[in-house]
Each structure stands twice: as C-alpha cells, then as structure tokens.
DOVEXPA-23875 format. One record per residue (C-alpha): residue in one letter; chain; x, y, z. Coordinates in Angstrom, 1 decimal. Layout:
// residues N
rovex,titor,u,v,w
a,A,X,Y,Z
...
END
This chain:
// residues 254
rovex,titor,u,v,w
x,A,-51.8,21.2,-57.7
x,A,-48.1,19.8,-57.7
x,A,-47.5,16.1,-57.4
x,A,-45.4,15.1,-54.5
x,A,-44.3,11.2,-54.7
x,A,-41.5,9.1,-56.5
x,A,-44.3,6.9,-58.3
x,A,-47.6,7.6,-59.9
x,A,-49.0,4.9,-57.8
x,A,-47.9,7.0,-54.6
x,A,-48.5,10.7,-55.0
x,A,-49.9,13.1,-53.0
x,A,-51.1,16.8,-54.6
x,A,-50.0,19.8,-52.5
x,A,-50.7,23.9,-53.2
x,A,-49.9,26.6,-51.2
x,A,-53.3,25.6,-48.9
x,A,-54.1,22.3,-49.0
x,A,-52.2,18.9,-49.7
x,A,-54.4,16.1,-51.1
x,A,-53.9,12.9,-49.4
x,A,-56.3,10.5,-51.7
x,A,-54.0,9.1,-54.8
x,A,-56.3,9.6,-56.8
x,A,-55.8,6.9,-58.9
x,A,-54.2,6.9,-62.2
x,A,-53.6,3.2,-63.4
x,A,-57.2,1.9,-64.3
x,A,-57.2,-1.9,-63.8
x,A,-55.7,-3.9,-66.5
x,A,-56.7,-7.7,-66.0
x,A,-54.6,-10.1,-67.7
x,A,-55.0,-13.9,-67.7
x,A,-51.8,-16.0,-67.4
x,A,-52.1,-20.3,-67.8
x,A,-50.9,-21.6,-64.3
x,A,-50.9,-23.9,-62.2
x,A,-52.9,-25.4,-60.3
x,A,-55.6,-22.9,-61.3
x,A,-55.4,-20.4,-64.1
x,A,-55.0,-16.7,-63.0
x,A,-56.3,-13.0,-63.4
x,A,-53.6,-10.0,-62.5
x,A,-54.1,-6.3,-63.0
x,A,-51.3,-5.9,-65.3
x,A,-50.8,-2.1,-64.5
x,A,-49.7,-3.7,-60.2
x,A,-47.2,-6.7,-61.3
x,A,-43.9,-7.3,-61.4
x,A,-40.8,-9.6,-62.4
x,A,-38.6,-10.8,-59.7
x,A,-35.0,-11.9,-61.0
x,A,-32.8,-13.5,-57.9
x,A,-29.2,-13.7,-58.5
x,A,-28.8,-14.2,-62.4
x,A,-25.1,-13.7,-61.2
x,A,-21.7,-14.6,-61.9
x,A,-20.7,-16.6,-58.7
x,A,-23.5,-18.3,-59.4
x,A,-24.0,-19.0,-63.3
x,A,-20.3,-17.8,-64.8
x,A,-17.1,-20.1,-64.9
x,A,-14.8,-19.1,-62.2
x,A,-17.3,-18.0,-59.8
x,A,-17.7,-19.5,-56.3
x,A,-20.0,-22.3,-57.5
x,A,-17.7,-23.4,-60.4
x,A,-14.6,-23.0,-58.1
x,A,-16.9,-25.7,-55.6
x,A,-16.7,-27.6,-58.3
x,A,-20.3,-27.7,-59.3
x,A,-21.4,-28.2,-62.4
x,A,-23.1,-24.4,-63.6
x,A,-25.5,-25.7,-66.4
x,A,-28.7,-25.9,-64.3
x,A,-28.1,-22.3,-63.5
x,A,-27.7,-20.9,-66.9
x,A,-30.8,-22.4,-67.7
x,A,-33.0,-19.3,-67.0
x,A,-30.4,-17.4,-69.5
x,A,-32.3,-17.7,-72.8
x,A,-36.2,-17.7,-71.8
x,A,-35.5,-14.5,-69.8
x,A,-33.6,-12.2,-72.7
x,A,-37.2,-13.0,-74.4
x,A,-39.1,-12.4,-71.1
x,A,-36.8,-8.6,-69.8
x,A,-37.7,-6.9,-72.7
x,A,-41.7,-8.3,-72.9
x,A,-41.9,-7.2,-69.5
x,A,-40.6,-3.3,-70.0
x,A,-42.5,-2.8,-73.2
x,A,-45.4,-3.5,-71.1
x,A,-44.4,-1.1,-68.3
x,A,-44.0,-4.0,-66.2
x,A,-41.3,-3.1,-63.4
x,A,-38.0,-5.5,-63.4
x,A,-36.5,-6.1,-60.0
x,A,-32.8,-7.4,-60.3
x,A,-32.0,-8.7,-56.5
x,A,-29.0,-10.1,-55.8
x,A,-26.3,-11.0,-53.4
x,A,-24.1,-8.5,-52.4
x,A,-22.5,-8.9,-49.1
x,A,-20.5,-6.1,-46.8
x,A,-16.7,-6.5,-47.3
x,A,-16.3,-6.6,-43.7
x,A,-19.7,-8.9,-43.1
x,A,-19.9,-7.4,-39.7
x,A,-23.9,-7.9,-40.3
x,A,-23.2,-12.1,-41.2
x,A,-24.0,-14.5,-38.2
x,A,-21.8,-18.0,-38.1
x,A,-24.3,-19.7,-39.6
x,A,-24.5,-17.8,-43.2
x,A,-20.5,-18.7,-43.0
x,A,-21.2,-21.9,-42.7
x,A,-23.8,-22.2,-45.4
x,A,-20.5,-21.5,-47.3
x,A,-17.8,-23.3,-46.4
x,A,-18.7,-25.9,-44.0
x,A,-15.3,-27.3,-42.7
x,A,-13.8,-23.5,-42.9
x,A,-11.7,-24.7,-45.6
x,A,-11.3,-22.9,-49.0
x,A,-12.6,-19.6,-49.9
x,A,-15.7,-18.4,-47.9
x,A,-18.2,-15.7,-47.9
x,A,-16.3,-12.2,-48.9
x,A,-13.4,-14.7,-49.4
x,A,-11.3,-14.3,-52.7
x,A,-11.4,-17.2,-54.8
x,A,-7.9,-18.0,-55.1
x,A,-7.1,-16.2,-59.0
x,A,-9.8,-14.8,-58.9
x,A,-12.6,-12.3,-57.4
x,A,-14.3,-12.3,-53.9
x,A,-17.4,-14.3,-53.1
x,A,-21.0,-12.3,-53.2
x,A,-19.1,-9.1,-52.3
x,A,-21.0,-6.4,-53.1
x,A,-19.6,-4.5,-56.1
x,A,-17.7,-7.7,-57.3
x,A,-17.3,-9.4,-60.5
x,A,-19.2,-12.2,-58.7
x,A,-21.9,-9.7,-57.6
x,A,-22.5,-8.8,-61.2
x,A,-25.4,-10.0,-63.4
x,A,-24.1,-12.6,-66.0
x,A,-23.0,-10.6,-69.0
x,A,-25.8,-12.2,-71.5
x,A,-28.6,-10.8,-69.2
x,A,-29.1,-6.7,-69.8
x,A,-30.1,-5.3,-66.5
x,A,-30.9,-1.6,-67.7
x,A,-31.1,1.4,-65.9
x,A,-34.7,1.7,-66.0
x,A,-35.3,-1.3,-64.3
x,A,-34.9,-1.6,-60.2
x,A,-31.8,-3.2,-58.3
x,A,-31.8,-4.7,-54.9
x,A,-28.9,-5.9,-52.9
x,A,-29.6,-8.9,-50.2
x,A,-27.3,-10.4,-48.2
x,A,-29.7,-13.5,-46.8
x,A,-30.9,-16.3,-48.9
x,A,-34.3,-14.3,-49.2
x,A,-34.6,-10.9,-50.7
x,A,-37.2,-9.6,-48.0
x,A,-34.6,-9.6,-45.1
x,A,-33.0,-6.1,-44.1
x,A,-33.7,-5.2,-47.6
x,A,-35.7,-2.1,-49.1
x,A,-37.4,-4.4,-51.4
x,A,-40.7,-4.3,-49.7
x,A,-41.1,-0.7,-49.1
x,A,-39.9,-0.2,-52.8
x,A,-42.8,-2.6,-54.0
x,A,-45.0,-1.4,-52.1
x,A,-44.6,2.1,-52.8
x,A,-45.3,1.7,-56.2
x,A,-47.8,0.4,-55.8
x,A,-47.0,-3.7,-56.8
x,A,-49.4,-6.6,-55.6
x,A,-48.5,-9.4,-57.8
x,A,-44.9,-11.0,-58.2
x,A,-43.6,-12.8,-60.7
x,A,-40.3,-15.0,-59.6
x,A,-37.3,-15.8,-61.8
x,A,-33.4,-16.7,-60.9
x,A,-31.5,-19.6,-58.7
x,A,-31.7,-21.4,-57.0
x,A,-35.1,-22.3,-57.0
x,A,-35.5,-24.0,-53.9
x,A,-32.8,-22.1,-52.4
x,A,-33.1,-18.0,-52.6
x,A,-36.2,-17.6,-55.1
x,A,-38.3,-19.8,-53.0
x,A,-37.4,-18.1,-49.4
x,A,-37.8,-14.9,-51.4
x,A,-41.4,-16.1,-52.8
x,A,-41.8,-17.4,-48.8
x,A,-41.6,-14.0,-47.6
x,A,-43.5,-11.8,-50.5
x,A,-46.2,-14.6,-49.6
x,A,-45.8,-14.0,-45.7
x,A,-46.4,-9.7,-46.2
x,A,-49.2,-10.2,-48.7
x,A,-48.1,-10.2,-52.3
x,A,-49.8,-12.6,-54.4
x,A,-46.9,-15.0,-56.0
x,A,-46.1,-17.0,-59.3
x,A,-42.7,-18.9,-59.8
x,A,-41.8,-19.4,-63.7
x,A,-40.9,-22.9,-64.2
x,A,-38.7,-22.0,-67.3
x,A,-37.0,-19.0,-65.4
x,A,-35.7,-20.7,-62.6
x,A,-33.4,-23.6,-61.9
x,A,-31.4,-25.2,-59.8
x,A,-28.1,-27.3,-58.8
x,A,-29.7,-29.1,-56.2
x,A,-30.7,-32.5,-56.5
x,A,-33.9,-32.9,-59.0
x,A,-36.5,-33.8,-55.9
x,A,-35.5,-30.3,-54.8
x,A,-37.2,-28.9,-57.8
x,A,-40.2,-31.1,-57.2
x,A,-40.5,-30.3,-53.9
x,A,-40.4,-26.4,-54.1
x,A,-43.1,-26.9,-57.1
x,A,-45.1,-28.8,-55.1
x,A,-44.9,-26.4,-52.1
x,A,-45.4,-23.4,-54.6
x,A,-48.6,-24.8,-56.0
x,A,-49.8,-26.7,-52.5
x,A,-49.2,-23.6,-50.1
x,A,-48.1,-20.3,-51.5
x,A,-49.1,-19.4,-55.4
x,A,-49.2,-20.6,-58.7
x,A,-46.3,-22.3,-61.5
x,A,-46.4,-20.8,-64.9
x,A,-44.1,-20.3,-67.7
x,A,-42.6,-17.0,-69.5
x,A,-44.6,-18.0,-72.5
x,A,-47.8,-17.8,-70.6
x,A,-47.0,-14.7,-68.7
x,A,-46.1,-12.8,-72.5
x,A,-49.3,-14.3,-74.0
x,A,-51.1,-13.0,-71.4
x,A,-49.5,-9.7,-71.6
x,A,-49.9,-9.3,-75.0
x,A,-53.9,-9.6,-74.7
x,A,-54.1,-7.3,-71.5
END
C-alpha cells in the first residue's frame, strides 16, 4: 500500500480498494529521563520537541527595537551560547526544532489597539511595523528585525513559525503542525521568559502538551522577580524547569 501523510507519525495507507486508517505505528517508545524540577521526568524521546521563541534581532541584536528603547540587550543574548550546543543535540537525535517568532503584517490590519500599545505607550517613537529611525521596521515579517540573530543556525530541516501575539498558539499553525506529527512533549527556549515563552508555554499547557522551560535557554529584560515568578508558576502550575545539559544527558542515554 502507498503512504499518504506529510509525517510518519500521521500516515494513512491507500490501494486501489481500500485506504487504511490505523497509523500503524512506526516510532516505538523511546523513554528518556531528563533532571527537573520539582520532580524528575520520563518523555518518549521519539514525541518531543524544542521550542525556540524569538531568538531575534529586534530583540537580542544592537539596533533593534529593544536597543533603540534603550534597553540593555545582554539578558537576551543569554540563551545564545547554551543553545548552538543544544540545536544541533536536538537534530542528531531526530528531535524536531520549532523556530517561532514575531513577524507582524506590514499593514497590521489583524493588530488590535492594545498590541500597539504594548509598544509604544505614549504613541511616541517608532511602533509596531514602525521603522526605527536608520534603521529596519519593528517585528515586520520578513525584516532584519524578524530574522534569527546571526549566531543562531536555524536550518532548513528544522520548522518555522510566524506569530504575531505574545504567544505562539494564537492564529498560528503551530498546534496543528505539532500535532500532526505527532509531538506531546515541549521543550521551551527564547525571550522573554515571562513575556512570549511563558504565554506560549500557557497555551501548549491549556491544549494538552506536556511542558518544560530551560532555565539556561531563556532569559529575560524584565525585572529579576519576573524571572522568579514565571519559575515559580512553571514549576507550581504548568510543568517542569530543567537545563540544556539535562535535556542532552538524557538524550544521550535514550
């Protein structure tokens, strides 16, 4: 019989007679332990996946939107060095990487007032889809400040999303791509942690998917209790913390 489906996980068989609906399954479980927080965790290796929200210029690069804010970048470059280690672990395990990030329509006819605001609250100074004044436009999609900071290799095997709300979930195809193949458990990275990444891990929480943030993957600008609270709320209410060295350790022994 022929296979019919974009992902092994998600496959029907079809002949000239009869089209088999089971998916039969072809990705035996692969449990893997990963240290966390507040408990320790088993995930089938073979239904994970990495999460990386908006490891992007306007956000981590000088003369993006949050350097021309004048806020200091640092935080957000952070999650630079412990993810080129943690890309590359992940795909030579056949774990899927999803790259979601902002990318907003150049005439924002689907942004309310109050994502606007979220942006510039007086109306002064370069906005949403604004051009920063010598340089590009803010979270347009397709814009230097769209793009993935330079150091970070998002390849063509991996999986891009574009959002254009704080969490990736929202009029996005990111849950019908997950689900379809075939992804249970999510692994979050990017900033800002208590910003996009944790309304992101909110919603994959909300539709099911079991969630861990990685402590050493994300960061933030925000004040340091913002950090504590979104770990707090992580570990009290929605998953688990662990780091990128866990999550490879355990990979390497699944």
């Amino acid at each position: 019989m022929t296979p019919m489906g974009s992902h092994i996980a998600n496959r029907w068989r079809v002949d000239e007679t009869t089209v088999d609906l089971s998916r039969a399954e072809s990705r035996p479980v692969r449990p893997m332990k990963v240290d966390a927080e507040p408990q320790s965790v088993v995930v089938d290796a073979n239904r994970c996946a990495l999460v990386v929200v908006d490891m992007q210029n306007d956000f981590c690069s000088k003369g993006g939107y949050l350097d021309y804010r004048g806020i200091d970048i640092t935080p957000d470059r952070a999650p630079i060095a412990p993810l080129q280690a943690l890309v590359p672990a992940m795909r030579a395990q056949g774990v899927p990487v999803v790259w979601l990030n902002w990318g907003v329509r150049k005439d924002l006819l689907n942004i309310p007032p109050s994502l606007l605001h979220a942006h510039t609250h007086d109306g002064n100074g370069a906005g949403l889809g604004e051009k920063i004044p010598g340089g590009a436009e803010i979270l347009l999609k397709g814009s230097w400040g769209a793009r993935i900071v330079d150091e970070l290799d998002p390849g063509d095997q991996d999986i891009h999303v574009t959002k254009h709300r704080f969490s990736g979930f929202w009029d996005t195809e990111l849950d019908s791509i997950l689900r379809n193949i075939g992804v249970r458990t999510l692994f979050f990275a990017g900033v800002n942690a208590d910003q996009c990444v944790m309304t992101t891990l909110e919603d994959a929480s909300f539709l099911g998917y079991d969630v861990l943030m990685l402590r050493d993957c994300v960061a933030t600008t925000s004040p340091d209790y913002c950090m504590q609270a979104t770990e707090y709320n992580v570990k009290l209410l929605y998953g688990f913390m662990t780091e990128s060295n866990a999550l490879m350790t355990g990979l390497e022994t699944a």
